[in-house]
Backbone as CSV, one residue per row, in Angstrom:
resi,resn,N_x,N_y,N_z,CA_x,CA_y,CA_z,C_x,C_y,C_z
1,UNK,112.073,91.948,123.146,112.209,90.510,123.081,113.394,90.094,123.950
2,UNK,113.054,89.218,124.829,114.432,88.813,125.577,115.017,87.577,124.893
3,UNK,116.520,87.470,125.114,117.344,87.109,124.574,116.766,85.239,124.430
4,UNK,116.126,84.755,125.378,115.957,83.597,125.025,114.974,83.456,123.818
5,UNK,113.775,84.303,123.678,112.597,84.438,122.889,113.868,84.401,121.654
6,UNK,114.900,85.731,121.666,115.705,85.391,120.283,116.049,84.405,119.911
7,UNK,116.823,83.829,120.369,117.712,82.206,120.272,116.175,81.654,119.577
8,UNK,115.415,80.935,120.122,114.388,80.563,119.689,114.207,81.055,118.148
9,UNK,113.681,82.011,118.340,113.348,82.766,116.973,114.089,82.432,116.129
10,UNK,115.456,82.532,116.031,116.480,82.108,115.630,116.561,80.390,115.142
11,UNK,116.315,79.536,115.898,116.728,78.489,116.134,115.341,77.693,114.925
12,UNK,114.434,78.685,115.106,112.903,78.174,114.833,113.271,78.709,112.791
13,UNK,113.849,79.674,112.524,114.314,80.053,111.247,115.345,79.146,110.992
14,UNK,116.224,79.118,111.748,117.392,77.776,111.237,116.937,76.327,111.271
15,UNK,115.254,76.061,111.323,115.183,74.851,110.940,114.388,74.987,109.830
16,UNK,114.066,75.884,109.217,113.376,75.997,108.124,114.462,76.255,106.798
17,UNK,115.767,76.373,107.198,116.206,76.861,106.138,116.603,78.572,105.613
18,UNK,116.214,78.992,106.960,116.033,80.851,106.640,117.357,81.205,107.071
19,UNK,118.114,82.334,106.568,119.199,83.018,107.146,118.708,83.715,108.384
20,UNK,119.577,83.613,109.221,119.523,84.292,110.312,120.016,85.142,110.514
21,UNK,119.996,86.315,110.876,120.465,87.330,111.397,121.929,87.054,112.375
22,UNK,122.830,87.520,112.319,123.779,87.202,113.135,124.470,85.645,113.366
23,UNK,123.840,84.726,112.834,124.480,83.495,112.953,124.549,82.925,111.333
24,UNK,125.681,82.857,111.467,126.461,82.402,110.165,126.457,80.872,109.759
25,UNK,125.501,80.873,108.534,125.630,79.538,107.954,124.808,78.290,108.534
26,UNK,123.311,78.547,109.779,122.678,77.859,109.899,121.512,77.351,109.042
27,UNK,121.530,76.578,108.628,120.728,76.017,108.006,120.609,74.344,107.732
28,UNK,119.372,73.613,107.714,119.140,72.490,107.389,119.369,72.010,106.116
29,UNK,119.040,72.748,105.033,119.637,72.536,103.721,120.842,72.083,103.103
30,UNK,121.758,71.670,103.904,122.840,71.385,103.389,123.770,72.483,103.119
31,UNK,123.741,73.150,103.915,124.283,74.761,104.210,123.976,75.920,103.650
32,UNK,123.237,75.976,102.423,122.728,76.871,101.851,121.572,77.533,102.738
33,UNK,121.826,78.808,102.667,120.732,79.669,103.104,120.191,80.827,102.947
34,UNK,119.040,81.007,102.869,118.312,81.728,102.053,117.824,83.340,103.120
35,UNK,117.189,84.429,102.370,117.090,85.005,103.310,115.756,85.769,103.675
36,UNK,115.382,85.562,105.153,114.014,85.653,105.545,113.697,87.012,105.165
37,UNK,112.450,86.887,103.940,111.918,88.052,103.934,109.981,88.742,104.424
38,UNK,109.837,89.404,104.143,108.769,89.626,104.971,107.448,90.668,104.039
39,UNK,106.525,90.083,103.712,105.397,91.009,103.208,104.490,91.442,103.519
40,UNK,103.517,92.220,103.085,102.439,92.673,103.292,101.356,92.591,102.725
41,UNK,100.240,91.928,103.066,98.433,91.756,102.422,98.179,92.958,102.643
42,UNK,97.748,93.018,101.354,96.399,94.427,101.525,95.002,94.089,101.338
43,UNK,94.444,94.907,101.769,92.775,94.106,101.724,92.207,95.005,100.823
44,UNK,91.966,94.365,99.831,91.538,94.696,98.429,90.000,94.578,98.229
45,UNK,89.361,94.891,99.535,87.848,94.899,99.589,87.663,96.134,100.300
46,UNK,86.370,96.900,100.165,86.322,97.865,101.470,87.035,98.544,101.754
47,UNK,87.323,99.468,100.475,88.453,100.068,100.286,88.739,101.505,99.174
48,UNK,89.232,102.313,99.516,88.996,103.147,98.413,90.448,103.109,97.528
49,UNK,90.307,103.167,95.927,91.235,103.033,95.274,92.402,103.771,95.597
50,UNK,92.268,105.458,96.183,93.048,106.125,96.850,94.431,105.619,98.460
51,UNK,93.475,104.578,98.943,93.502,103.952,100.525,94.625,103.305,100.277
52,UNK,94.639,102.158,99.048,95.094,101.492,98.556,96.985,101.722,97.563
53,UNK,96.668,102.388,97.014,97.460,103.350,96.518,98.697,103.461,97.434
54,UNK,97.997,104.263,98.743,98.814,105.078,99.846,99.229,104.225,100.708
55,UNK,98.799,102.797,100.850,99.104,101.674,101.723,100.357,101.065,101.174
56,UNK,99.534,100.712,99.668,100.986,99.927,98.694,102.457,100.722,98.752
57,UNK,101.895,102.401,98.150,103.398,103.062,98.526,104.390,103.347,100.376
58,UNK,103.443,102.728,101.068,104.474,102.899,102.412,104.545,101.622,102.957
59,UNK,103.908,99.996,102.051,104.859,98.970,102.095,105.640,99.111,101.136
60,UNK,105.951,99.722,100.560,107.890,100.089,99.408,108.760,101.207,100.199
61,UNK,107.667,101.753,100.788,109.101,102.834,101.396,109.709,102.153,103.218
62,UNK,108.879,101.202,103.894,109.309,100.941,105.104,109.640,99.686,104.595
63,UNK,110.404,98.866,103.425,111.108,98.323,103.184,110.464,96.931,103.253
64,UNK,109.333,96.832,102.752,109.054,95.089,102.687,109.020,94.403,101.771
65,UNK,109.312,93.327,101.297,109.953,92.615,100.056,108.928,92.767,99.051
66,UNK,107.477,92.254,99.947,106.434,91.587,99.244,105.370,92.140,99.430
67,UNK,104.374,92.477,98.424,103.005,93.183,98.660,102.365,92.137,97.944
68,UNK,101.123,91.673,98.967,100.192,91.032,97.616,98.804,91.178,98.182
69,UNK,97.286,90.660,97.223,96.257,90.939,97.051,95.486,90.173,96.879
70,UNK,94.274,90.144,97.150,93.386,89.136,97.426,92.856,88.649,96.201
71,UNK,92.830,87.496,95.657,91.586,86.954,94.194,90.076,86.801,94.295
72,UNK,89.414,87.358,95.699,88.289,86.955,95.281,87.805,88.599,94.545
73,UNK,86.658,87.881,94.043,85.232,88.741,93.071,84.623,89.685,94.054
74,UNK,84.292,88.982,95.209,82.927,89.263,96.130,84.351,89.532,97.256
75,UNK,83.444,90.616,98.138,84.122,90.979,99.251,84.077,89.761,100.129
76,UNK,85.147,88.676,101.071,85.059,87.683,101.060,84.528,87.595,102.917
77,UNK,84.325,88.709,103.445,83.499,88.986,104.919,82.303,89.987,104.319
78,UNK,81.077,90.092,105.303,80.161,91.436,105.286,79.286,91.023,103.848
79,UNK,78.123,91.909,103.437,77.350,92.035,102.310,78.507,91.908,101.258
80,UNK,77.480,91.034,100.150,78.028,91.309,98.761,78.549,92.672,97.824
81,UNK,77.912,93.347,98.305,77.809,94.585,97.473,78.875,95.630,97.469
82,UNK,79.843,95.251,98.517,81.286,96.148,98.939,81.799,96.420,97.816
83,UNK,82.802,97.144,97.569,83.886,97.220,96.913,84.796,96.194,97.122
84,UNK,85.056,95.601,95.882,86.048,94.637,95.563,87.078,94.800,94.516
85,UNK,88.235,95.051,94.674,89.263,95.129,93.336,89.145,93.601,92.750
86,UNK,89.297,93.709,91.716,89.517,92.358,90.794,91.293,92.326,90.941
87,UNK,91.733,91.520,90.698,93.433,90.500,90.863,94.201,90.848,89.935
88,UNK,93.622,91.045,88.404,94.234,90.719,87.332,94.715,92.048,87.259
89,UNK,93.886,92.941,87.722,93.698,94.800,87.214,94.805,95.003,88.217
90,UNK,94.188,94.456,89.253,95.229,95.419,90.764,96.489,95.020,90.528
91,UNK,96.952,93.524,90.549,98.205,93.249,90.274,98.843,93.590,89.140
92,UNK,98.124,94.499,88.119,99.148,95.473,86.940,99.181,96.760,87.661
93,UNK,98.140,97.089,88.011,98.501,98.719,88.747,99.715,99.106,89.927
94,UNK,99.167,97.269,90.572,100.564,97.350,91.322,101.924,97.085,90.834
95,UNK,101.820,96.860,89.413,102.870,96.833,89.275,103.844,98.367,88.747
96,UNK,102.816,99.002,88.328,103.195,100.246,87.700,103.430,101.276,89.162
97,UNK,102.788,100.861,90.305,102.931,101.910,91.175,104.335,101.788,92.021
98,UNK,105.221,100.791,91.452,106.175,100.189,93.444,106.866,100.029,91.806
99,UNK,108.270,100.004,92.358,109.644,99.550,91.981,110.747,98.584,92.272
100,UNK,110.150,98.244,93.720,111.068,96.996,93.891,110.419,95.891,94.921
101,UNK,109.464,96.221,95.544,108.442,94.707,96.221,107.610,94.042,94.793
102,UNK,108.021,93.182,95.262,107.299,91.799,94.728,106.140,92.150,94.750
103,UNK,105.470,91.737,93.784,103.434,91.339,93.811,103.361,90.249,93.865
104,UNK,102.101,89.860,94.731,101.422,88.448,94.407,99.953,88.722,94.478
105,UNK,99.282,87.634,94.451,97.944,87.566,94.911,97.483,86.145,96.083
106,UNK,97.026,85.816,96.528,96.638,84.559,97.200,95.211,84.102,97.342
């Protein structure tokens, strides 16, 4: 990334309110600032329970805040008939499998 793309990047987080990396105390908020974190979707269709598992544990070990998972029933591309995790199940398993990323669903 060249240095202008940074500034930008930068400049584009300090109007949202995000901490920035290296620049101290930008923010629109009235100086408070928060700090940009970053997750990971897993695709909870078309998928083997194993796949899944091994995906969730190396978004906790390469350090990403947030893991989350899909709510639909039906695989939501391709034939009905895929494999689909249900929301309610996955988001307890995920919770028993990871120790410090966040779950969600969307």
């Amino acid at each position: 990334m060249s240095p202008i793309s940074i500034t930008l990047a930068q400049d584009a987080a300090a109007d949202r309110g995000l901490l920035v990396p290296g620049v101290k105390g930008r923010s629109c908020h009235g100086g408070t600032s928060r700090p940009l974190r970053f997750g990971v979707q897993l695709q909870a269709q078309r998928t083997s329970w194993q796949e899944y598992v091994a995906a969730l544990r190396s978004v906790e070990e390469l350090g990403f805040d947030s893991a989350w998972t899909c709510d639909h029933l039906l695989p939501f591309s391709g034939p009905d008939d895929g494999p689909c995790f249900d929301a309610l199940t996955t988001l307890a398993a995920m919770a028993t499998l990871t120790s410090r990323v966040r779950i969600g669903s969307w």
